[in-house]
C-alpha positions as CSV (number, residue, x, y, z in Angstrom):
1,X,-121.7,165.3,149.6
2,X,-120.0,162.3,151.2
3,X,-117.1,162.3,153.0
4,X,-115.0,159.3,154.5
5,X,-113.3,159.3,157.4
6,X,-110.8,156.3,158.0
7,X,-110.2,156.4,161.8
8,X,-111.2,157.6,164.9
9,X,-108.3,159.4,166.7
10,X,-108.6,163.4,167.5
11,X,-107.5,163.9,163.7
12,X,-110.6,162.2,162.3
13,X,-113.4,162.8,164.7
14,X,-112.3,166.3,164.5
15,X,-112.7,166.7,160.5
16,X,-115.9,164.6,160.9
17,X,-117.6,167.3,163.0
18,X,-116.6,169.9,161.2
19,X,-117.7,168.6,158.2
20,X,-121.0,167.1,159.3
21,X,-123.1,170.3,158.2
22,X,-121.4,170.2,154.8
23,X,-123.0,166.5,153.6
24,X,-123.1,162.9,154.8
25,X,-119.8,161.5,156.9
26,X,-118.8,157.7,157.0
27,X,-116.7,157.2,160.3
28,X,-114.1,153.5,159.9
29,X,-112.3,152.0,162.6
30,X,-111.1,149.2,162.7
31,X,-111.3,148.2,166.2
32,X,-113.4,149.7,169.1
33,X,-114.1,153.4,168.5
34,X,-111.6,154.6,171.6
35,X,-109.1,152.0,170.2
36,X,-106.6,154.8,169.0
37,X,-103.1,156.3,170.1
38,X,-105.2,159.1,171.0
39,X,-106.8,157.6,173.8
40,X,-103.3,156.5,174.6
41,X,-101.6,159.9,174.4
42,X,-100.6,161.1,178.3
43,X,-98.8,164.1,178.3
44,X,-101.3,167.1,176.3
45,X,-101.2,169.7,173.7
46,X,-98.8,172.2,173.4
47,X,-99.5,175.7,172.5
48,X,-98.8,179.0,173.5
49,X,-101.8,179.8,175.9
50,X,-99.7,182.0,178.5
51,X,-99.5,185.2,176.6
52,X,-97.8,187.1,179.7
53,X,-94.4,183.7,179.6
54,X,-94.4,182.2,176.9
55,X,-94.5,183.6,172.8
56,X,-95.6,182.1,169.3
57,X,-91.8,183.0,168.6
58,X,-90.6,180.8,171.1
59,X,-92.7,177.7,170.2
60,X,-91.7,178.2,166.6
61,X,-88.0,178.5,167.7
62,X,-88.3,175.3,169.7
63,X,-90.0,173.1,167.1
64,X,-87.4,174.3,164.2
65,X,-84.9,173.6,167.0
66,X,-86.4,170.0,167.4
67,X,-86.7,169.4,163.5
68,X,-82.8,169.4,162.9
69,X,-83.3,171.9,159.7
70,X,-86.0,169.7,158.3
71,X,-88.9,171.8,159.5
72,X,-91.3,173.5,156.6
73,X,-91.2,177.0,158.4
74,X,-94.5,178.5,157.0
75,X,-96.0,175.0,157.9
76,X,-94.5,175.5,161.5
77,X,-96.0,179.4,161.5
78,X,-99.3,178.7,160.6
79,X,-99.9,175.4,163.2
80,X,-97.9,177.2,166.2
81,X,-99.9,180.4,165.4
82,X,-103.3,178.3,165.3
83,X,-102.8,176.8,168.1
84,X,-104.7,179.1,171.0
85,X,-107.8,178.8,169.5
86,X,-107.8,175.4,168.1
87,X,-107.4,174.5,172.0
88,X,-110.0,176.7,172.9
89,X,-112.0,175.1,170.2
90,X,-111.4,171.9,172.3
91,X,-112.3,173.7,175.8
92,X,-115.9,174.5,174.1
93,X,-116.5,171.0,172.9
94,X,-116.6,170.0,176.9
95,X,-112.7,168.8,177.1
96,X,-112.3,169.3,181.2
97,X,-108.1,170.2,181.2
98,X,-106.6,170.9,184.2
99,X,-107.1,174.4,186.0
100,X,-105.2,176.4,188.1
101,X,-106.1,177.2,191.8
102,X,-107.5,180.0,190.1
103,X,-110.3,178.3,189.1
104,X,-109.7,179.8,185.2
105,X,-106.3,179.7,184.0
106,X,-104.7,176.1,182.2
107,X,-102.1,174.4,184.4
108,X,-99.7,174.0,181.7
109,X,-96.9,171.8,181.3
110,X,-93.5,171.3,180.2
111,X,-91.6,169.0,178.2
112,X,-88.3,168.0,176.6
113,X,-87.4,170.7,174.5
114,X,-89.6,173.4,175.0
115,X,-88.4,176.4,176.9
116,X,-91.9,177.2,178.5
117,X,-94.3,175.7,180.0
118,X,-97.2,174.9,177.7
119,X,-99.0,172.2,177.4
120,X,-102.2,171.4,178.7
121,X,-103.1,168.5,180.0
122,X,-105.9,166.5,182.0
123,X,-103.0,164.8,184.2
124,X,-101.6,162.4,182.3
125,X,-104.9,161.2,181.2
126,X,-105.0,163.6,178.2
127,X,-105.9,161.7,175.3
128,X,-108.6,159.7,177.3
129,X,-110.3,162.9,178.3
130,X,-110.6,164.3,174.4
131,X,-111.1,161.3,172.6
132,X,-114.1,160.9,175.0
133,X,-115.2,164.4,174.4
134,X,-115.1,163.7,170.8
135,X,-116.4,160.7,170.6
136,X,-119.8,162.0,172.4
137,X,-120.3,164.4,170.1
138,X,-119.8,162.7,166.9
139,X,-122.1,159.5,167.9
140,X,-124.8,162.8,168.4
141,X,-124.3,163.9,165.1
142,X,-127.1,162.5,162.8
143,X,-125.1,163.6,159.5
144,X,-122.3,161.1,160.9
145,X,-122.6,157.4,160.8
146,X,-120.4,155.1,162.6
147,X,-118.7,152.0,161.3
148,X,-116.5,149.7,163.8
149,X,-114.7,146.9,163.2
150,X,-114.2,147.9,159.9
151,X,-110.6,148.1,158.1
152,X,-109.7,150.1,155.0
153,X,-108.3,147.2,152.4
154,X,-107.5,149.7,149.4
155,X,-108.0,152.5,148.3
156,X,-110.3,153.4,145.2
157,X,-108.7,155.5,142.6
158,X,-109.8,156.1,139.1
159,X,-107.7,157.5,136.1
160,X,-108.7,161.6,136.0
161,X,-107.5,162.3,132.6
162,X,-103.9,162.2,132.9
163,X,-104.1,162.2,137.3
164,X,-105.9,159.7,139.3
165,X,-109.0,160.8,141.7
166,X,-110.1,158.5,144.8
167,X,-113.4,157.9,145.0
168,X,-113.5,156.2,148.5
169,X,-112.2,152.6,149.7
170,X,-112.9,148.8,149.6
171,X,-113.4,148.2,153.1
172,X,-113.4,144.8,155.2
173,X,-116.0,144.3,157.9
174,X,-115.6,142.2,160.4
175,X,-117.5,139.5,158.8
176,X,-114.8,139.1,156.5
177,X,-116.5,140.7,153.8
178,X,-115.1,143.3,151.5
179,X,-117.6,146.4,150.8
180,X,-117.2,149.7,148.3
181,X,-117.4,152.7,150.1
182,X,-117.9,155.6,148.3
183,X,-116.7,159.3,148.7
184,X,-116.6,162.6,147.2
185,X,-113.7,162.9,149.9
186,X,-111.5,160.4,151.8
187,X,-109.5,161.0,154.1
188,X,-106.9,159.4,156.0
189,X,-106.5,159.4,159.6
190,X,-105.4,155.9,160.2
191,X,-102.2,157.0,163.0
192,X,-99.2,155.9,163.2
193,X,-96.9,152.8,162.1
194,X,-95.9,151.2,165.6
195,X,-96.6,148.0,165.5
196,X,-93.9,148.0,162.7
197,X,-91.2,147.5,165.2
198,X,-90.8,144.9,168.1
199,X,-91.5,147.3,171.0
200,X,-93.2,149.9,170.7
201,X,-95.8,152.6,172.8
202,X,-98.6,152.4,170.1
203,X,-102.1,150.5,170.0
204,X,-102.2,147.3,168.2
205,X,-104.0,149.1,165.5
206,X,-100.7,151.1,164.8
207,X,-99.8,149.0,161.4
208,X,-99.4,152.0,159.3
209,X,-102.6,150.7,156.7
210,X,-102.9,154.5,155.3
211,X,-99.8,155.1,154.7
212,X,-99.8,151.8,153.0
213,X,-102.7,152.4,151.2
214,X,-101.9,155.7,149.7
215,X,-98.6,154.2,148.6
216,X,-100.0,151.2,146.7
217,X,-102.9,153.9,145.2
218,X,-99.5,155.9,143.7
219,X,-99.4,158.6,146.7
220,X,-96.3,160.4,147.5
221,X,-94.8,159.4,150.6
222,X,-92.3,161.7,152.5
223,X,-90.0,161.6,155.2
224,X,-90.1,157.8,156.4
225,X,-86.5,157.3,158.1
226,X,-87.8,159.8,160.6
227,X,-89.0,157.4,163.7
228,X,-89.3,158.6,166.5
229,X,-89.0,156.3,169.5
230,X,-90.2,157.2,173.0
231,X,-87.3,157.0,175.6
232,X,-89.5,156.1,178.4
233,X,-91.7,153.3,178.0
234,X,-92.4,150.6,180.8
235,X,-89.9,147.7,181.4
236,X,-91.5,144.7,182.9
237,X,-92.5,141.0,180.9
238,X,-96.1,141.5,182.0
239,X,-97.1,145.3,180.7
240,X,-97.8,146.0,177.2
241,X,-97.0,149.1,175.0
242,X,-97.4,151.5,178.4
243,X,-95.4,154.8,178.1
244,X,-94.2,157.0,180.9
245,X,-94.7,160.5,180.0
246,X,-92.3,162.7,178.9
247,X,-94.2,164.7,181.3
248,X,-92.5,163.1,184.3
249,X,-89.0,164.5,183.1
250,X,-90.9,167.8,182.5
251,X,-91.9,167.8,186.4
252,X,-88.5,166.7,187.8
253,X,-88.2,162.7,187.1
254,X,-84.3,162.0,186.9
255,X,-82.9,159.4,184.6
256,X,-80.4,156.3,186.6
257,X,-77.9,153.8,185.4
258,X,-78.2,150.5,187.1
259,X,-75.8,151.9,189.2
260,X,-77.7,154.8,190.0
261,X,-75.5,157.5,188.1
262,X,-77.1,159.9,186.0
263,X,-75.8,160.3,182.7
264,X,-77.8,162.5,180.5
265,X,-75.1,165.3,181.3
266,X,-73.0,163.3,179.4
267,X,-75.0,163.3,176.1
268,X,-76.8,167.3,176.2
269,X,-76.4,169.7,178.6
270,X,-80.4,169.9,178.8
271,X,-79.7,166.3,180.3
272,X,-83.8,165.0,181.3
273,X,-85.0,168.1,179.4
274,X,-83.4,167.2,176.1
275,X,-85.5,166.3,173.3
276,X,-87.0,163.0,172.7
277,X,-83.8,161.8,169.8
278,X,-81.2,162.5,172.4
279,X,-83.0,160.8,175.2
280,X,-83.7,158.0,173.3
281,X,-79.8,157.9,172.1
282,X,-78.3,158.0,175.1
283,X,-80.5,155.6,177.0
284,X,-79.9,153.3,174.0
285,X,-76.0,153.7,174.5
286,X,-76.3,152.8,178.0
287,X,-77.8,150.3,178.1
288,X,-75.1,148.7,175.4
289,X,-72.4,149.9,177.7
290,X,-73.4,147.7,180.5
291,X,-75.9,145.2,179.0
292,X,-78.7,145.8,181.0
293,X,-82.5,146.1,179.5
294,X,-83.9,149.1,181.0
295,X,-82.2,152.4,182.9
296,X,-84.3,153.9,185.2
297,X,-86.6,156.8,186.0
298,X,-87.1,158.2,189.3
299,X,-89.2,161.0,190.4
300,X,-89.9,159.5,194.0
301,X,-88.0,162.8,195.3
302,X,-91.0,165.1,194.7
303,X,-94.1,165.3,197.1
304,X,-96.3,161.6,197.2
305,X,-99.4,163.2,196.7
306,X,-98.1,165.4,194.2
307,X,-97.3,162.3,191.6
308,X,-100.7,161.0,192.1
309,X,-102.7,164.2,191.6
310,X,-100.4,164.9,188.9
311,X,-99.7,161.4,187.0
312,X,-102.4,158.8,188.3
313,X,-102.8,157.0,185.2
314,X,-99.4,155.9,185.8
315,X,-99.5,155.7,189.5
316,X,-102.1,153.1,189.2
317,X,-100.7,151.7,186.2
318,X,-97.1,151.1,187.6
319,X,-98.9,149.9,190.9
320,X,-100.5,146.6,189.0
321,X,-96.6,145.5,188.3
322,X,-96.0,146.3,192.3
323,X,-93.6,149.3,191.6
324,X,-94.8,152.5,193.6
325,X,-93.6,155.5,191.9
326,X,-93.6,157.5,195.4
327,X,-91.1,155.5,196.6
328,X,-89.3,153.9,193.8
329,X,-87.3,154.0,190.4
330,X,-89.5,153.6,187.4
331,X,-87.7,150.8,185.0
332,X,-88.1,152.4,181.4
333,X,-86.7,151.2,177.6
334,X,-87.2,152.9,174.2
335,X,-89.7,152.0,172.1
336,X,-90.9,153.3,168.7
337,X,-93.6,155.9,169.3
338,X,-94.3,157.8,166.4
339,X,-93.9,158.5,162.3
340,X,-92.5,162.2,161.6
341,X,-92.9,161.1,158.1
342,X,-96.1,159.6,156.3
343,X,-98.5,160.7,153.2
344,X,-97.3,163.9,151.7
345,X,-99.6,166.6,152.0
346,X,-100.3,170.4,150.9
347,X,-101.4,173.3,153.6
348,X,-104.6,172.0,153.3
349,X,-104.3,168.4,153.9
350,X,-104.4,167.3,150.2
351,X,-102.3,164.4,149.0
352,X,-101.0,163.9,145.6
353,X,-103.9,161.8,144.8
354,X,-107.3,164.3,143.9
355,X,-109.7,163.6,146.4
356,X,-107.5,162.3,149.1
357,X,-106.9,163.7,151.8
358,X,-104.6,162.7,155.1
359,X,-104.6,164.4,158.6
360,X,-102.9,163.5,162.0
361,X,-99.7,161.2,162.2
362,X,-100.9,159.2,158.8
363,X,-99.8,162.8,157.0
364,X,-96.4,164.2,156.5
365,X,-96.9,168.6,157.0
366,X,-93.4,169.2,157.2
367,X,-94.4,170.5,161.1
368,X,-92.2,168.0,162.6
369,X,-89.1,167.9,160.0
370,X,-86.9,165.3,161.4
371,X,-87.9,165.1,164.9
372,X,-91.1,165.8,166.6
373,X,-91.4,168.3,169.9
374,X,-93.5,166.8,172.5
375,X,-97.1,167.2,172.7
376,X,-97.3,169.2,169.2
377,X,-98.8,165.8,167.5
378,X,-101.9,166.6,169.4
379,X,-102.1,170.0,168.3
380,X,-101.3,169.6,164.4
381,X,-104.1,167.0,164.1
382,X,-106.8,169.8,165.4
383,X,-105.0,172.3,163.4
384,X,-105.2,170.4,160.5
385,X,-108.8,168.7,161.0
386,X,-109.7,172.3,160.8
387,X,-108.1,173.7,157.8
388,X,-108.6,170.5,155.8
389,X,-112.6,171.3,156.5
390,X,-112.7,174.9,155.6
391,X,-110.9,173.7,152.5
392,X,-113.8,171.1,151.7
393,X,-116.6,173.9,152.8
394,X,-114.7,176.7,150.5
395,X,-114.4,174.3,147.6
396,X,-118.2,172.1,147.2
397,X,-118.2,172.6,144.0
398,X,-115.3,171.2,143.2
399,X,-115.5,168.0,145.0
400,X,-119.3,166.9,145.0
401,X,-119.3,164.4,142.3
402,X,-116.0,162.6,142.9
403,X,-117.2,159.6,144.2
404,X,-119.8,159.6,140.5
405,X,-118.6,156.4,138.0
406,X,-117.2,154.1,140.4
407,X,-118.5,151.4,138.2
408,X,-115.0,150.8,137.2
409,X,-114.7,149.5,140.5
410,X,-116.4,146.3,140.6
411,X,-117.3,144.5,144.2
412,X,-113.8,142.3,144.8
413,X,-113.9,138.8,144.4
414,X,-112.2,136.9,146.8
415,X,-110.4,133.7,147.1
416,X,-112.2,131.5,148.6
417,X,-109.4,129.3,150.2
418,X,-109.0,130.0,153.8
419,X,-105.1,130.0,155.0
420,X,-105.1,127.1,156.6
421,X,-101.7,127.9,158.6
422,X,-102.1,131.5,160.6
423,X,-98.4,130.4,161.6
424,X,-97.3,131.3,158.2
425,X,-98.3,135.4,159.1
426,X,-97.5,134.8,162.7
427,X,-93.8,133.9,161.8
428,X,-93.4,136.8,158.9
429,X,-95.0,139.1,161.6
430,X,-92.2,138.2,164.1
431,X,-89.7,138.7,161.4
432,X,-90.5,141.8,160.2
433,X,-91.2,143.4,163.4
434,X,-87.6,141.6,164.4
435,X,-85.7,142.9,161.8
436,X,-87.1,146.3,161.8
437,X,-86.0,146.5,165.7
438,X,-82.7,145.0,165.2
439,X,-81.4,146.8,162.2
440,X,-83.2,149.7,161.5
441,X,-84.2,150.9,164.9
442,X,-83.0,154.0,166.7
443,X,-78.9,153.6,165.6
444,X,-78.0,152.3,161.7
445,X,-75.7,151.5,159.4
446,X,-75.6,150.7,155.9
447,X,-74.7,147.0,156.4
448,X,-77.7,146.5,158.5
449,X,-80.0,148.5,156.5
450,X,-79.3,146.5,153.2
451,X,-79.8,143.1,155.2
452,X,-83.2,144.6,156.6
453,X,-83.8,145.6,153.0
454,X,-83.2,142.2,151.2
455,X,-85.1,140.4,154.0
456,X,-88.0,142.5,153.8
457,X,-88.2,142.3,149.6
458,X,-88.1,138.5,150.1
459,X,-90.9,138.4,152.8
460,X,-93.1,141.1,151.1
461,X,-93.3,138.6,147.7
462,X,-93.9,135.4,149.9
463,X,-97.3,138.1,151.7
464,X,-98.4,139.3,148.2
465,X,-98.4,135.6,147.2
466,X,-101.0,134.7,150.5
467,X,-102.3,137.1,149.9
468,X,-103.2,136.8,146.2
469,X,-104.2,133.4,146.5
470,X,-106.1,133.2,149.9
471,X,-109.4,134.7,151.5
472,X,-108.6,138.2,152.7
473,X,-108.3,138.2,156.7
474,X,-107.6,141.9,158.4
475,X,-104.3,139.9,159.9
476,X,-103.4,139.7,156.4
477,X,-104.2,143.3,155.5
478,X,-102.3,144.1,158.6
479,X,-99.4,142.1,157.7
480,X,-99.3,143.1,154.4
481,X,-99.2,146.9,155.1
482,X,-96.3,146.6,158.1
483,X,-94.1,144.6,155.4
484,X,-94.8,147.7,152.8
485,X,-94.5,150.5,155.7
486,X,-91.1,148.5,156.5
487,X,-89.9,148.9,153.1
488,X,-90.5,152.8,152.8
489,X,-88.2,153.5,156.2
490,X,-85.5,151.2,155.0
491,X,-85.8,152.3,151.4
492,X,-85.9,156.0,152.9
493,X,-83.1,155.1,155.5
494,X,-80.8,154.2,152.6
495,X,-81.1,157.2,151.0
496,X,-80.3,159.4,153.8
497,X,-76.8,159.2,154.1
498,X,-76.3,161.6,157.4
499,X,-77.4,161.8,160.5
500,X,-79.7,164.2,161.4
501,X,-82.7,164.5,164.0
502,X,-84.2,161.0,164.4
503,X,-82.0,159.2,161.7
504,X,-78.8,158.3,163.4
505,X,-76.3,156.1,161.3
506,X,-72.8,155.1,162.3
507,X,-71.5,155.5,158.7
508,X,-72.5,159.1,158.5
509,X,-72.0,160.6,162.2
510,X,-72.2,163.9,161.0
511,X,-75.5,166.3,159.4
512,X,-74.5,167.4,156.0
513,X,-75.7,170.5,154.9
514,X,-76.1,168.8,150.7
515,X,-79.1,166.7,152.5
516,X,-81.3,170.0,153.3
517,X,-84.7,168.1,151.5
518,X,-87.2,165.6,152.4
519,X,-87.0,162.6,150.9
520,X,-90.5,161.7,148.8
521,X,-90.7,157.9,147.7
522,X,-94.0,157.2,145.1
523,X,-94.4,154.0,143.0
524,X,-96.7,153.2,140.1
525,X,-100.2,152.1,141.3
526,X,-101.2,149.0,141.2
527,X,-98.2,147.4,140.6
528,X,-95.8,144.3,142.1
529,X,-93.0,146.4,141.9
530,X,-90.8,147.2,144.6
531,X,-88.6,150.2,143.0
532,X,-89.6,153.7,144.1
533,X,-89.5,156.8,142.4
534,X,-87.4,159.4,144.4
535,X,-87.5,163.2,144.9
536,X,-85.6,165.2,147.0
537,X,-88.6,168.2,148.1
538,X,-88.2,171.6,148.8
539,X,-89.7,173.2,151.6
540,X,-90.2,176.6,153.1
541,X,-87.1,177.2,155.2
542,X,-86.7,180.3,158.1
543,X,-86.2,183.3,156.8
């Protein structure tokens, strides 16, 4: 057996463990191994792990609650219900989260929209502390082979009768050469599509290249117009993609106007505590109201020694720009943070495509519907690293052999022109990450969208035409797969004409009640062409 693993987040390096003693596992990253929003991610895992305060019900309620109607219930169930032992799971791999004074019990946390505290948490240094843990283990597998710098180009999918099978990836190293990787299973674990917009809280890895991949193999794509954006991410010209926690509301951080009002009463009457759409919202219509580029954040009311114990990643962080979070307002903006959409999969992790898998924030599970509760990102990838192995240990049979007659894939040949002028993907970079902010950021409209939409189309051709015609850089790969990610959340945006959870437009205020589906976008593979299939999907709704 041989499995692929494209990325290294918690996602990936979880399947890859659990799936070590089942066959040979190829781990890709593109960048540095720890390079990943995991690593990044500040505020925990959330799961019920108070039995005595807190309930399963109550996390389900809060994260249907969060999903404006959008939510696959049985989806929801299953991950929420999971959850205690899948962080226990992480507790035995050697993840240190915080105790209580207690010496046994999790200090748990709380965040926007959940009614109890639950999320655990190694200060706001979360991410750091598992993808560490992870990343030990998995580099003392012998079953599991590491490959860095490497960079998933396409995907390899043969014709399976009258369905198509993947049977692993042409990969590019960082030579600049293009490999076959072959697989009985791939799987996709790439993260997020950040780097899409202008400003955003992701890695620079974040260009959405699974996504993008499965879409140009003929995967079915769900849910795209669902971006979330962070409301609280650093304002200041010298720091880069740093977020403040939503932890710091949870714990007491207020949210000021430049003329130190608060104003999240005005918007929710959870005010800091509401989730992460409303936040983001309101601190977007503030700052149009009065032109400024940040609000602010303040939780230099609570103990000094408290908010360095409790967030020191950000007390030192904050420090380097000489703002001291003890004693000062935190400046903060929106920035896109995370894809509630992505590759659509089954309970399992499947895609539409035999052989493919996708975990983490590359898949779309229906957990998150159209809005995402805090901290359960962390806790869907390990739920579904988990049941995506058992299905690959429960079903050997069935998928040793996949990766057999990939002779039909012969190595690439490559142009052997070098692109002479970089500025040519520096200045389409800009643009699309320009357009993307400006017109199909966190409030639309339908004017906006089909300018975004006509601008995109125009730069996508000018990319496939590089890119036909030149050697294959990963800048170009990147490039490519932000203008096709761009595409799906405008072409998806259009489509959705209400506004519910994370999609806000101006021309449709309102939810409407006709728009209960997701929205599933799938083209032809290998093709030029920029027209999508469309279904609206069913999904498992509360009973």
């Amino acid at each position: 057996m041989k499995f692929l693993v494209i990325g290294s987040g918690i996602a990936g390096l979880s399947f890859a463990l659990r799936v070590a003693r089942l066959g040979d596992v190829v781990v890709i990253t593109k960048k540095g191994m720890a390079d990943t929003a995991t690593n990044l991610a500040q505020g925990g895992i959330a799961a019920v792990l108070d039995q005595e305060n807190d309930s399963i019900s109550a996390h389900i309620a809060d994260t249907l609650t969060a999903g404006g109607g959008l939510c696959d219930y049985a989806t929801v169930q299953e991950v929420v219900t999971r959850g205690y032992d899948r962080v226990k799971d992480l507790i035995s791999y050697g993840v240190d989260f915080v105790v209580n004074n207690d010496g046994e019990s999790l200090s748990l946390g709380r965040e926007g929209g959940h009614s109890n505290r639950r999320v655990a948490h190694a200060y706001d240094l979360t991410g750091r502390a598992i993808e560490t843990t992870l990343l030990e283990l998995v580099r003392g597998a012998p079953s599991i082979t590491l490959f860095e710098d490497h960079m998933v180009v396409d995907l390899m999918v043969a014709a399976n009768g009258g369905e198509s099978r993947c049977c692993g990836a042409f990969v590019l190293d960082e030579g600049g050469q293009i490999h076959r990787f072959v697989a009985d299973q791939t799987v996709l674990c790439t993260g997020g599509t950040g780097k899409v917009y202008l400003y955003t809280s992701n890695p620079d890895i974040a260009t959405g290249d699974g996504v993008a991949a499965a879409c140009r193999a003929g995967a079915r794509i769900a849910n795209m117009e669902f971006v979330q954006f962070h409301p609280t991410c650093l304002f200041h010209p010298q720091a880069k993609n740093f977020l403040i926690s939503e932890a710091v509301r949870g714990e007491g951080g207020l949210l000021f106007n430049r003329d130190g009002e608060r104003f999240m009463d005005k918007y929710d009457s959870r005010a800091e505590l509401a989730t992460r759409d409303m936040v983001a919202r309101s601190i977007d219509q503030e700052m149009k109201e009065s032109g400024d580029d940040s609000v602010f954040l303040d939780i230099s009311h609570k103990d000094a020694s408290f908010i360095k114990t409790r967030f020191p990643g950000i007390y030192s962080e904050c420090l380097k720009y000489g703002i001291d979070i003890t004693k000062e307002a935190i400046p903060v903006v929106p920035a896109a943070h995370y894809m509630c959409g992505g590759v659509l999969v089954d309970e399992f992790g499947n895609s539409s495509i035999e052989g493919l898998m996708a975990i983490g924030e590359t898949a779309c599970t229906g957990l998150h519907g159209a809005n995402r509760l805090a901290s359960n990102s962390l806790l869907e990838a390990v739920v579904f690293a988990e049941k995506a192995a058992t299905y690959c240990k429960e079903n050997l049979e069935r998928i040793k052999d996949r990766g057999q007659g990939t002779d039909e894939f012969p190595d690439p040949i490559q142009p052997t022109q070098e692109l002479d002028e970089n500025i040519l993907i520096n200045h389409n970079w800009d643009v699309l990450r320009r357009t993307m902010w400006n017109y199909v950021g966190i409030v639309r409209n339908s004017k906006r969208l089909e300018l975004a939409r006509q601008r995109i189309i125009s730069i996508t051709r000018e990319i496939e035409s590089l890119y036909a015609n030149h050697k294959i850089t990963r800048n170009m790969v990147e490039l490519r797969n932000i203008a096709q990610v761009s595409q799906l959340i405008v072409e998806s945006a259009m489509l959705r004409k209400e506004s519910r959870g994370l999609h806000y437009t101006t021309d449709y205020p309102e939810s409407d009640s006709e728009q209960m589906y997701w929205l599933v976008l799938s083209r032809q593979p290998k093709t030029q062409s920029w027209e999508f299939t469309v279904e609206h999907h069913p999904f498992t709704r509360a009973g």
